[in-house]
C-alpha positions in Angstrom: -27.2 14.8 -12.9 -26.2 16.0 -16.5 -22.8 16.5 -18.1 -21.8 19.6 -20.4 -22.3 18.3 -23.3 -19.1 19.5 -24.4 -16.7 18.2 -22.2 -13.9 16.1 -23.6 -13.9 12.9 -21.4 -10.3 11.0 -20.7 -11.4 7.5 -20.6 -8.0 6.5 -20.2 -8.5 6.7 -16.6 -11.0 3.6 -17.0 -9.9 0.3 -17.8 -12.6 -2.6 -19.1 -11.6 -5.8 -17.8 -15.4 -7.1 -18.2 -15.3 -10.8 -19.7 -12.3 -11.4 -19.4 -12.6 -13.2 -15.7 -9.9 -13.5 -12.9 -9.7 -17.5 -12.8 -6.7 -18.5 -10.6 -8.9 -19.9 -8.0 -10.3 -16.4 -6.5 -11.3 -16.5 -2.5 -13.6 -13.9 -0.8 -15.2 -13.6 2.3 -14.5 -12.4 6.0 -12.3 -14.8 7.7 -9.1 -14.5 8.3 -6.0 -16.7 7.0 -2.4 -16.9 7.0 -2.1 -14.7 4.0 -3.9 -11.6 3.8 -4.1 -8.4 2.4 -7.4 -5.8 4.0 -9.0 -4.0 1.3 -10.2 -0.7 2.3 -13.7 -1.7 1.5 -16.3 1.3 0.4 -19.5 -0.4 1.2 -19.6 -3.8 2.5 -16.4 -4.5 4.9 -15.3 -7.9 3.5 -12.2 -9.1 3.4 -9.7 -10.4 0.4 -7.4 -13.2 0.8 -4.8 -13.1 -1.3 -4.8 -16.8 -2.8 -0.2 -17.5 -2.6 0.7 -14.1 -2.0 0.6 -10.9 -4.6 3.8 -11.8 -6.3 2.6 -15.2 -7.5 -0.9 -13.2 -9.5 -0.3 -11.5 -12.1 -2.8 -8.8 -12.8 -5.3 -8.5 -15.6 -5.0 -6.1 -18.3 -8.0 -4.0 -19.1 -8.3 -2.4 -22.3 -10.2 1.3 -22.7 -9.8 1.2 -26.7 -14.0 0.8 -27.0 -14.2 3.1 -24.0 -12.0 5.7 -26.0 -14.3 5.0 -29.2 -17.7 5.3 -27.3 -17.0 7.6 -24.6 -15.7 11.1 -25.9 -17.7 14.1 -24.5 -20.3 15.0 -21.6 -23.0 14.1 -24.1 -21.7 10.2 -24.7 -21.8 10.4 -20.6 -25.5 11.9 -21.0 -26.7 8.3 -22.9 -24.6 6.1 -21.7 -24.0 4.7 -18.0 -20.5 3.4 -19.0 -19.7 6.8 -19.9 -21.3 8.2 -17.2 -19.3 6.5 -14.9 -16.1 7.7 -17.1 -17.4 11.1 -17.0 -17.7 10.9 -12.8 -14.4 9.3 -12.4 -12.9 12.6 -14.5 -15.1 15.0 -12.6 -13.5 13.4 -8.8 -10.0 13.2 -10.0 -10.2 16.7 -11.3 -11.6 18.0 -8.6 -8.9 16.1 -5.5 -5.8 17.0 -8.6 -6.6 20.6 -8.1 -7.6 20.3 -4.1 -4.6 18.2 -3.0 -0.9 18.8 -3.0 0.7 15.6 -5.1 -2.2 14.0 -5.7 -2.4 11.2 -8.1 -4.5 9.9 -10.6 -5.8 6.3 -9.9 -7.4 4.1 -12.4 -11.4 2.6 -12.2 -11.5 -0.8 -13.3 -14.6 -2.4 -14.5 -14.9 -6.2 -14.1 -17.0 -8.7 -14.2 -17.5 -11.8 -12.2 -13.6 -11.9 -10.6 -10.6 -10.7 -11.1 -7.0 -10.2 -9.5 -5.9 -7.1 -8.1 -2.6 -6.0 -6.0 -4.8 -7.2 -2.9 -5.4 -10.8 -4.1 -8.5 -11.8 -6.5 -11.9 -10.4 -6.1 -15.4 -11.3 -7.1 -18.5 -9.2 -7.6 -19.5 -10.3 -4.7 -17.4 -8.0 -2.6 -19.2 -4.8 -4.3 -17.1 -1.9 -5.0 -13.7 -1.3 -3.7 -10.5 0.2 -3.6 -7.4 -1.5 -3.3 -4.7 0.4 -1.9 -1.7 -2.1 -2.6 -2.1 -1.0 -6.2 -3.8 2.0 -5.8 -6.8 1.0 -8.1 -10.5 1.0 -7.9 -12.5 -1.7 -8.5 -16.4 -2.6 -9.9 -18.6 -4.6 -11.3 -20.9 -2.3 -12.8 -23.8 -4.9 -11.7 -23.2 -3.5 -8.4 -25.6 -1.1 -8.7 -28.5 -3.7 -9.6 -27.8 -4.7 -6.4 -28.2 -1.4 -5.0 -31.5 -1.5 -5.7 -32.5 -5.0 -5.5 -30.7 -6.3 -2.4 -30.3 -2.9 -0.2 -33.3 -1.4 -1.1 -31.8 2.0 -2.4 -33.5 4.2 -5.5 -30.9 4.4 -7.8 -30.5 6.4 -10.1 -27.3 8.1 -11.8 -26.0 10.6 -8.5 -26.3 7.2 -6.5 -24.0 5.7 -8.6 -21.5 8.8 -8.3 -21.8 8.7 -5.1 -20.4 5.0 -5.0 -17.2 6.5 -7.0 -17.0 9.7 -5.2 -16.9 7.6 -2.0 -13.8 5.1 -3.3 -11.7 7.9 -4.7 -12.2 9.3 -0.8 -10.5 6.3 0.0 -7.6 6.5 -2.2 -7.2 10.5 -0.7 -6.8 9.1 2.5 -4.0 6.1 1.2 -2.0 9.1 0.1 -3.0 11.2 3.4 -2.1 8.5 5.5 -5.3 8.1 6.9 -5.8 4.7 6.5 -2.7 4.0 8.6 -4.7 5.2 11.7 -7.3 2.2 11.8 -4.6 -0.5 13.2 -6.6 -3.3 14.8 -9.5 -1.2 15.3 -11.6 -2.6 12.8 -14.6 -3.4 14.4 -17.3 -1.4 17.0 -19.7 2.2 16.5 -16.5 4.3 16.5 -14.0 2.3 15.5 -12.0 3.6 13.0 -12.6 1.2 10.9 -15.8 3.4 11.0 -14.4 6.7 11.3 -12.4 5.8 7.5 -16.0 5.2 6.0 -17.6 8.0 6.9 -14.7 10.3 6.3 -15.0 8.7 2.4 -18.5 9.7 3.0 -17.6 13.1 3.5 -15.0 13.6 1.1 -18.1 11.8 -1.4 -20.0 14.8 -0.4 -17.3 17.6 -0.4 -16.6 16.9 -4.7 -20.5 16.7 -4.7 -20.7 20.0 -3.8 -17.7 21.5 -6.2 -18.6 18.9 -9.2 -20.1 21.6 -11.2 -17.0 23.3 -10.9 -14.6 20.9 -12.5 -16.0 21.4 -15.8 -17.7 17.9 -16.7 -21.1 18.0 -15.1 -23.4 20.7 -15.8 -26.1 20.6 -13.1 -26.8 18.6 -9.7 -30.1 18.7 -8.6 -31.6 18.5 -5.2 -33.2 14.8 -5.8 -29.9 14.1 -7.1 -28.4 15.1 -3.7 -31.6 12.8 -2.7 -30.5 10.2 -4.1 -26.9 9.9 -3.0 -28.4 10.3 0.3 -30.6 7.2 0.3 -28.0 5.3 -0.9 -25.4 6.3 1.5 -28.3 5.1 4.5 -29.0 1.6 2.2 -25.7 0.7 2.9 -25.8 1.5 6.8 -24.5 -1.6 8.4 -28.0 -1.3 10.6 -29.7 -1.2 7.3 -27.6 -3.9 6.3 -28.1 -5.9 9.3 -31.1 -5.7 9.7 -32.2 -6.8 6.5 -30.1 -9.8 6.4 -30.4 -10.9 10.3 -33.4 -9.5 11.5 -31.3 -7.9 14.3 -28.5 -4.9 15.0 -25.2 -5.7 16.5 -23.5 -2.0 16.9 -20.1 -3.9 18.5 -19.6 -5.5 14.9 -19.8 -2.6 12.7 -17.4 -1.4 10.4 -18.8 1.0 8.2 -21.6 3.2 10.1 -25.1 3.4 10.9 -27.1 4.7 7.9 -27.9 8.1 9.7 -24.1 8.7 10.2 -23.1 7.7 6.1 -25.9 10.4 5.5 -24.6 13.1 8.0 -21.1 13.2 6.9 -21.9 13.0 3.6 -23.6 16.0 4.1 -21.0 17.2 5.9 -19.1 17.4 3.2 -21.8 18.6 1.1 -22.8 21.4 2.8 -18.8 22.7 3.8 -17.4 21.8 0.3 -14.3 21.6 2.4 -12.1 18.8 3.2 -11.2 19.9 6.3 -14.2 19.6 7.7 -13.7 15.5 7.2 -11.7 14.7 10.0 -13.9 12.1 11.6 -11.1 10.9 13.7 -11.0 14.3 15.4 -14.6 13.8 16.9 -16.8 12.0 19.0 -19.8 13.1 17.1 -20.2 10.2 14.6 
């Protein structure tokens, strides 16, 4: 994946929070408590609890002035990963501003170790997200170490995209509605708890087949395509399962097997159409 060199980035739609930490007594996990917000999760279903309720955090302010400094065209996105990952987040929201009636522009926040967001504080350890009390996205950038290490995926820069392709999905379907149609049914093969994943998914794969045309990236290769693939099947809760259990429990799942995050992302690779996304309008997971 390779930018045009000349393309003027905005990385005003990327705050830094790195090093400044969340403090406040942050709590992660899966159970569920008296107080609690669901973050649309892009990758690995956990739960926030909001520690007192969102009025009582204050959020963090990031900061983009060394982003604005260091990040300026598609060439800064060519050398740097920060910059590629600004360069990405302008290529997505360009793409859904000119694809969607009223869409609108939602911030990337990098972080590192925890913060607090409008869904409560957050730790690294819930990977990537997006959070749709405040309409944000969330990352630690050390993430996609992980990637590699613990899920067994490639890498590699499309991989990464594909991560923030796949939580900008998720904000679509906040201002679609989308999300409203999961209710309790959160957990099971076609759930649709599962049916919201894989529509990201396809959505992921619908800009990756128009990216070129939004102006910032200058070529996507096949084994880029490649490589979005294999890391949309690393983070198939089988694959997931199975590497941390031993075993596969289908009636728990909440995002979808790795051959369905692959075939909807092709999907939407292949139609470069968003209408051909509606995983709730099919049996065919």
């Amino acid at each position: 994946m390779r930018f045009r060199p000349g393309a003027k980035l905005d990385a005003g739609q990327v705050q830094d929070r790195r090093g400044m930490g969340g403090g406040r007594g942050v709590a992660v996990g899966g159970g569920v408590g008296t107080i609690l917000v669901v973050v649309v999760m892009a990758l690995l279903g956990v739960n926030v609890p909001v520690v007192g309720g969102t009025d009582s955090l204050p959020l963090d302010s990031g900061s983009n002035e060394q982003l604005s400094a260091s990040c300026r065209t598609g060439a800064d996105a060519n050398q740097n990963e920060d910059c590629r990952i600004v360069g990405v987040v302008n290529s997505v929201q360009a793409y859904w501003t000119d694809n969607l009636g009223g869409y609108r522009q939602a911030p990337t926040n990098f972080f590192s170790g925890s913060t607090q967001t409008g869904c409560g504080g957050a730790t690294s350890a819930v990977g990537p997200f997006y959070c749709p009390a405040d309409q944000q996205i969330y990352i630690d950038l050390s993430f996609y170490d992980d990637l590699r290490s613990r899920f067994g995926a490639r890498g590699g820069p499309f991989a990464e995209a594909y991560v923030i392709a796949h939580e900008y999905g998720h904000h679509v379907q906040h201002l679609l509605g989308a999300d409203e149609r999961v209710g309790n049914d959160r957990e099971g093969e076609t759930s649709g708890s599962v049916r919201l994943e894989l529509q990201a998914d396809c959505y992921a794969g619908v800009w990756a087949a128009n990216a070129v045309e939004t102006g910032f990236i200058e070529e996507l290769t096949q084994q880029d395509i490649a490589d979005g693939l294999d890391a949309a099947a690393a983070v198939g809760d089988d694959r997931i399962q199975q590497r941390s259990t031993g075993r596969v429990d289908r009636e728990s799942w909440t995002h979808g097997s790795a051959a369905s995050r692959q075939k909807w992302f092709n999907t939407g690779y292949r139609a470069g159409d968003p209408r051909r996304c509606d995983t709730f309008a099919t049996n065919d997971l």
